[in-house]
KETOR-375594 format. One record per atom (N, C-alpha, C): residue number from 1; residue in three letters; atom name; z, y negated, x negated. Coordinates in Angstrom, 1 decimal, decimal comma. Layout:
{n:NUM res:ala atom:CA pz:Z py:Y px:X};
...
This chain:
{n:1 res:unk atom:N pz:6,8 py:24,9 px:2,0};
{n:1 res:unk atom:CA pz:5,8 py:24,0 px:1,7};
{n:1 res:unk atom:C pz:6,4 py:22,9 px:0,8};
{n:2 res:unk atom:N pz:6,0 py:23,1 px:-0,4};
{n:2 res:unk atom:CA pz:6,5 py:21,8 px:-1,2};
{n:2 res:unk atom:C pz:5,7 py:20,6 px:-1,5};
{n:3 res:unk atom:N pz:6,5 py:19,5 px:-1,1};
{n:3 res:unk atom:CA pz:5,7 py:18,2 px:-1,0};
{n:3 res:unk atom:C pz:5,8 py:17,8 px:-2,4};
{n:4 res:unk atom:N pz:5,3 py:17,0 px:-2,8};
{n:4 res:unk atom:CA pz:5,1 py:15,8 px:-4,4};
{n:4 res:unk atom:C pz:4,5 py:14,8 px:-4,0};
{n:5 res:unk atom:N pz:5,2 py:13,7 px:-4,9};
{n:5 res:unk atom:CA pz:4,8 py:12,9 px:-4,5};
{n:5 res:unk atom:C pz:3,4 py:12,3 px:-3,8};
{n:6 res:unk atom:N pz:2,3 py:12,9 px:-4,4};
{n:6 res:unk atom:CA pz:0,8 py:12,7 px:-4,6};
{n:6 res:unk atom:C pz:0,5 py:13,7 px:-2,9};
{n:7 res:unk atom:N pz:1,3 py:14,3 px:-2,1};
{n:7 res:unk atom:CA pz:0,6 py:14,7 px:-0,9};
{n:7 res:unk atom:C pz:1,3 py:14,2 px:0,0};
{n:8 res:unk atom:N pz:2,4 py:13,1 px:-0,6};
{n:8 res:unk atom:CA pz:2,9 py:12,9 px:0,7};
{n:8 res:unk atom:C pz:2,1 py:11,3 px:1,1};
{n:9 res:unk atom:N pz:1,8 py:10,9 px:-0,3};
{n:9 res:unk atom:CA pz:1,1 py:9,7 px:-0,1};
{n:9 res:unk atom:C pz:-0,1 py:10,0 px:0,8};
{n:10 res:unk atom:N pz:-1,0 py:11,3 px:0,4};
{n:10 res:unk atom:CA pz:-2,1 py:11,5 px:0,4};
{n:10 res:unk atom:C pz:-1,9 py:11,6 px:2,6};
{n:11 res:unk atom:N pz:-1,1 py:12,5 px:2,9};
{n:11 res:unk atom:CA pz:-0,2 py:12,5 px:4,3};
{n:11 res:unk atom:C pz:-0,5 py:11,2 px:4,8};
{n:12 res:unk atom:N pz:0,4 py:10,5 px:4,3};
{n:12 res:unk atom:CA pz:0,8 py:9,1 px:5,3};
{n:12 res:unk atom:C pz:-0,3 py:8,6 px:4,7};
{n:13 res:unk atom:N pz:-1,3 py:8,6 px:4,2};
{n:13 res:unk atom:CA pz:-2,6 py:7,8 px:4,0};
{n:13 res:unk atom:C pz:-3,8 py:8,4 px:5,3};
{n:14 res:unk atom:N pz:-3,8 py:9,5 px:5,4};
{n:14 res:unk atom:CA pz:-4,6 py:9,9 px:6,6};
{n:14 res:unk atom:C pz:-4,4 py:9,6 px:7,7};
{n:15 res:unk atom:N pz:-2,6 py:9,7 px:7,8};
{n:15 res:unk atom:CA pz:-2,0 py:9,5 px:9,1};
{n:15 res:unk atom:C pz:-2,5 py:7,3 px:9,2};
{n:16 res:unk atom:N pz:-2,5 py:7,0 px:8,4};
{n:16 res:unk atom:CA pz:-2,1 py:5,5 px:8,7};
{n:16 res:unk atom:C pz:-3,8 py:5,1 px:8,8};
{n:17 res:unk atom:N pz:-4,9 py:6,2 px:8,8};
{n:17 res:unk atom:CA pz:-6,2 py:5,3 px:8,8};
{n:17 res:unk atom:C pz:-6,5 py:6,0 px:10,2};
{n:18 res:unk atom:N pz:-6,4 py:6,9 px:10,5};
{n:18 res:unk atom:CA pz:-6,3 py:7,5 px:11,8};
{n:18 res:unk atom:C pz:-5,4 py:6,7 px:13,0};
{n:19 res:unk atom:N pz:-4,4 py:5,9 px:12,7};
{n:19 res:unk atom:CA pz:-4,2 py:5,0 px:13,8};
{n:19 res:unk atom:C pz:-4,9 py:4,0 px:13,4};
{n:20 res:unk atom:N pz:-5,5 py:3,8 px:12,3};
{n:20 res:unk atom:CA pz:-6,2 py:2,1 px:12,3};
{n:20 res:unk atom:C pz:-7,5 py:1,9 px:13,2};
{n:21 res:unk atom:N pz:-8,0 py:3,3 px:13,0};
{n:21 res:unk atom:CA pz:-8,9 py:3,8 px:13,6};
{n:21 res:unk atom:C pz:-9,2 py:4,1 px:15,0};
{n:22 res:unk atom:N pz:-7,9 py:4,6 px:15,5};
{n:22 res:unk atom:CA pz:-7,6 py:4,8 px:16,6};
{n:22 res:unk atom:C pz:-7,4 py:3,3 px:17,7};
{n:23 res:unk atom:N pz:-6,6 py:2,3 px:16,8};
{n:23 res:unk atom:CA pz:-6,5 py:1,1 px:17,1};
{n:23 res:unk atom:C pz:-7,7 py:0,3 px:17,4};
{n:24 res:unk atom:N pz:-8,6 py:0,3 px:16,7};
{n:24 res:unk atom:CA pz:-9,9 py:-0,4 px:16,5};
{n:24 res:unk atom:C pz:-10,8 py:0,2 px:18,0};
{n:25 res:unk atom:N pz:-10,8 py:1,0 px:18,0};
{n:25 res:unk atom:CA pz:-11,9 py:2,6 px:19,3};
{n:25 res:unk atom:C pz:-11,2 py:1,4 px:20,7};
{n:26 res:unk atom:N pz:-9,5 py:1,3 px:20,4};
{n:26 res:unk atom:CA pz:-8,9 py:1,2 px:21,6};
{n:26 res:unk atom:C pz:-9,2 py:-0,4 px:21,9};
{n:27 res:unk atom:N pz:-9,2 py:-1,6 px:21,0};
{n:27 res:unk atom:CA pz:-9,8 py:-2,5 px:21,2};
{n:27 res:unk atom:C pz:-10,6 py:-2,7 px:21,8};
{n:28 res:unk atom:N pz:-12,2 py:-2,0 px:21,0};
{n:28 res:unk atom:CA pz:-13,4 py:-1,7 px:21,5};
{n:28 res:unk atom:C pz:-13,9 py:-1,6 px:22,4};
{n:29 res:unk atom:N pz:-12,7 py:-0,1 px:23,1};
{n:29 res:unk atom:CA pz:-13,6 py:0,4 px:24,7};
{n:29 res:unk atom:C pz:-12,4 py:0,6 px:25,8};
{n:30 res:unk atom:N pz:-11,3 py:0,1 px:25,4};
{n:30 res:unk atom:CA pz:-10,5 py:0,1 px:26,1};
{n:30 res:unk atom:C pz:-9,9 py:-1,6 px:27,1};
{n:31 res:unk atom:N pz:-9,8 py:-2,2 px:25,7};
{n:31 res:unk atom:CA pz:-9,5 py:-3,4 px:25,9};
{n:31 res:unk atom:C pz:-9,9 py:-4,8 px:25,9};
{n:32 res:unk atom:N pz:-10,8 py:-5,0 px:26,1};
{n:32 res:unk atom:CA pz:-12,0 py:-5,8 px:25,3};
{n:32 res:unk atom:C pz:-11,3 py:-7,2 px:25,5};
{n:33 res:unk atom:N pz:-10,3 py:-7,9 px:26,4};
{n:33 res:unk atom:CA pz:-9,9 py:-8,8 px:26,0};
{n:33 res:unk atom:C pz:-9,0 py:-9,2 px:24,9};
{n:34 res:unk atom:N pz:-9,0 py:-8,2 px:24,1};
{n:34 res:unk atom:CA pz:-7,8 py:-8,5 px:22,7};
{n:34 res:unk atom:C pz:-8,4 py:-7,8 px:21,9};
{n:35 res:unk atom:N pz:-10,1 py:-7,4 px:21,8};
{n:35 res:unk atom:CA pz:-10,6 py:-6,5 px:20,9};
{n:35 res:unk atom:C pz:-9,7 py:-7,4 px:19,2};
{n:36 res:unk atom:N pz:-9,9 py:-8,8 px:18,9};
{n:36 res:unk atom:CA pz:-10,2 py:-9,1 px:17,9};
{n:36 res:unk atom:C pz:-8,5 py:-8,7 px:17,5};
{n:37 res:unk atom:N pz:-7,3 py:-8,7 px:18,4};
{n:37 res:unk atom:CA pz:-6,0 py:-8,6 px:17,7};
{n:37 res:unk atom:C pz:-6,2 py:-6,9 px:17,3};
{n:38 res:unk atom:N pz:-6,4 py:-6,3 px:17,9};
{n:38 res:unk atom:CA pz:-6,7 py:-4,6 px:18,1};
{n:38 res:unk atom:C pz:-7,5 py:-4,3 px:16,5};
{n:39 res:unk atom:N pz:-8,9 py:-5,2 px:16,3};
{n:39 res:unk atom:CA pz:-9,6 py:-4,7 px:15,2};
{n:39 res:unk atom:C pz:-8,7 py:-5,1 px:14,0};
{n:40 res:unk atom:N pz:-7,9 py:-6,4 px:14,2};
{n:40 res:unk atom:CA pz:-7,4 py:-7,3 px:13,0};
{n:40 res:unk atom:C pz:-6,0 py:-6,1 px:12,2};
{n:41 res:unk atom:N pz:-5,5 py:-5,4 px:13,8};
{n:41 res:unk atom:CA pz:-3,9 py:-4,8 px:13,4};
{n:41 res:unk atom:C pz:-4,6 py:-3,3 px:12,4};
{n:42 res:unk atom:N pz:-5,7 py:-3,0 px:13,1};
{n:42 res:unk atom:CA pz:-6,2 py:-1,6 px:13,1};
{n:42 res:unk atom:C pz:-6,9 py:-1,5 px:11,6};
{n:43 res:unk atom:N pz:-7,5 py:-3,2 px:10,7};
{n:43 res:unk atom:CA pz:-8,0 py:-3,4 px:10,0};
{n:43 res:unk atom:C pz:-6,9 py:-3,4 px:8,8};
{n:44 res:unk atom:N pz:-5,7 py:-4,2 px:8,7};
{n:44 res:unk atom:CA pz:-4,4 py:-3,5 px:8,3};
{n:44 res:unk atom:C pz:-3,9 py:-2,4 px:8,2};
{n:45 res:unk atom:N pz:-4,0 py:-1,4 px:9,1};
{n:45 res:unk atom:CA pz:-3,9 py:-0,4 px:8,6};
{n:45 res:unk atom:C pz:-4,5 py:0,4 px:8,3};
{n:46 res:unk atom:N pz:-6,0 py:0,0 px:8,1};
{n:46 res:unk atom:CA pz:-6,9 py:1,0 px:7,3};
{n:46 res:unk atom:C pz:-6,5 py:0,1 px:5,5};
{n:47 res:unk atom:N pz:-6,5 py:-0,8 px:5,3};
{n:47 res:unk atom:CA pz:-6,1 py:-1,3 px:4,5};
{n:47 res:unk atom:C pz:-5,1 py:-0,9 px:3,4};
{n:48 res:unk atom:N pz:-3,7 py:-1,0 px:4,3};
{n:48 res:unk atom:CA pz:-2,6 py:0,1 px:4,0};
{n:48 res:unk atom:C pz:-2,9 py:1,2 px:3,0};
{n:49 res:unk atom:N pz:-3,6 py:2,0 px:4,3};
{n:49 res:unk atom:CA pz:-4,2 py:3,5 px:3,9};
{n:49 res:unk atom:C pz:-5,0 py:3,7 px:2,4};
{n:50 res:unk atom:N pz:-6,1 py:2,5 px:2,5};
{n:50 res:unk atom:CA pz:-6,6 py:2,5 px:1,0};
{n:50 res:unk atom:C pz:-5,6 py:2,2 px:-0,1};
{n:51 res:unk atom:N pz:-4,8 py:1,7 px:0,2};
{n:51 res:unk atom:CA pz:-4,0 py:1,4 px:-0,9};
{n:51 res:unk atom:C pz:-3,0 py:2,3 px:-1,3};
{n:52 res:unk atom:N pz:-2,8 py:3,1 px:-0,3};
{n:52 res:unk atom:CA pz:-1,6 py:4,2 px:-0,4};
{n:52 res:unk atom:C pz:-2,4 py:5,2 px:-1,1};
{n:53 res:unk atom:N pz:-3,6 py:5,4 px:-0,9};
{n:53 res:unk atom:CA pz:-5,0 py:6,2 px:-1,4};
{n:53 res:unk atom:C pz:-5,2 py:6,2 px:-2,5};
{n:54 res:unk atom:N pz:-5,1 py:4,6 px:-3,1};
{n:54 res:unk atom:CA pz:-5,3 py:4,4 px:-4,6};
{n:54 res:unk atom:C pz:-4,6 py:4,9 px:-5,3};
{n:55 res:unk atom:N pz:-2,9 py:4,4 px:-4,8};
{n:55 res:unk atom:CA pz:-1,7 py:4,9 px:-5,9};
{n:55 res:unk atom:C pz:-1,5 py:6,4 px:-5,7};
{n:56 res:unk atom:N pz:-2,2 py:7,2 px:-5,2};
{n:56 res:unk atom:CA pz:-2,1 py:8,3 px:-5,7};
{n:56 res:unk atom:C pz:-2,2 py:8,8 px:-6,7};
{n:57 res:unk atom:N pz:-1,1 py:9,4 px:-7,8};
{n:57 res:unk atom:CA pz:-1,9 py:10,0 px:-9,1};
{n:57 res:unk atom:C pz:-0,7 py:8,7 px:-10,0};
{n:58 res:unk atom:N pz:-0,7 py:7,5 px:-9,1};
{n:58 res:unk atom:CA pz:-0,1 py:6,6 px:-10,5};
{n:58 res:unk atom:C pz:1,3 py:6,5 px:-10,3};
{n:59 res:unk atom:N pz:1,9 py:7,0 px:-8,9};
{n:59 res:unk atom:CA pz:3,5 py:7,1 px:-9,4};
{n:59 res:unk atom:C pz:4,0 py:7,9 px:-9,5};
């Protein structure tokens, strides 16, 4: 399986919205006294993700 640059980004961009995501759920219905730190960390790394998302293609 050969990686390039453009799938490894594309990789760690799924992987990094899927825990933001995961984080956010866990705030939600898990934790509700630290929902806002849980959405704020989880909102960072959907963030991340778009951004790793965008530079696909440009390095």
């Amino acid at each position: 399986m050969g990686l390039n640059k453009n799938k490894i980004f594309g990789y760690t961009a799924l992987i990094l919205m899927l825990l933001g995501t995961g984080l956010i759920l866990l705030g939600v219905f898990m934790y509700k006294e630290y929902t806002i730190g849980f959405t704020v960390m989880g909102l960072g790394f959907n963030a991340t993700a778009w951004a790793f998302n965008a530079l696909r293609g440009r390095i």
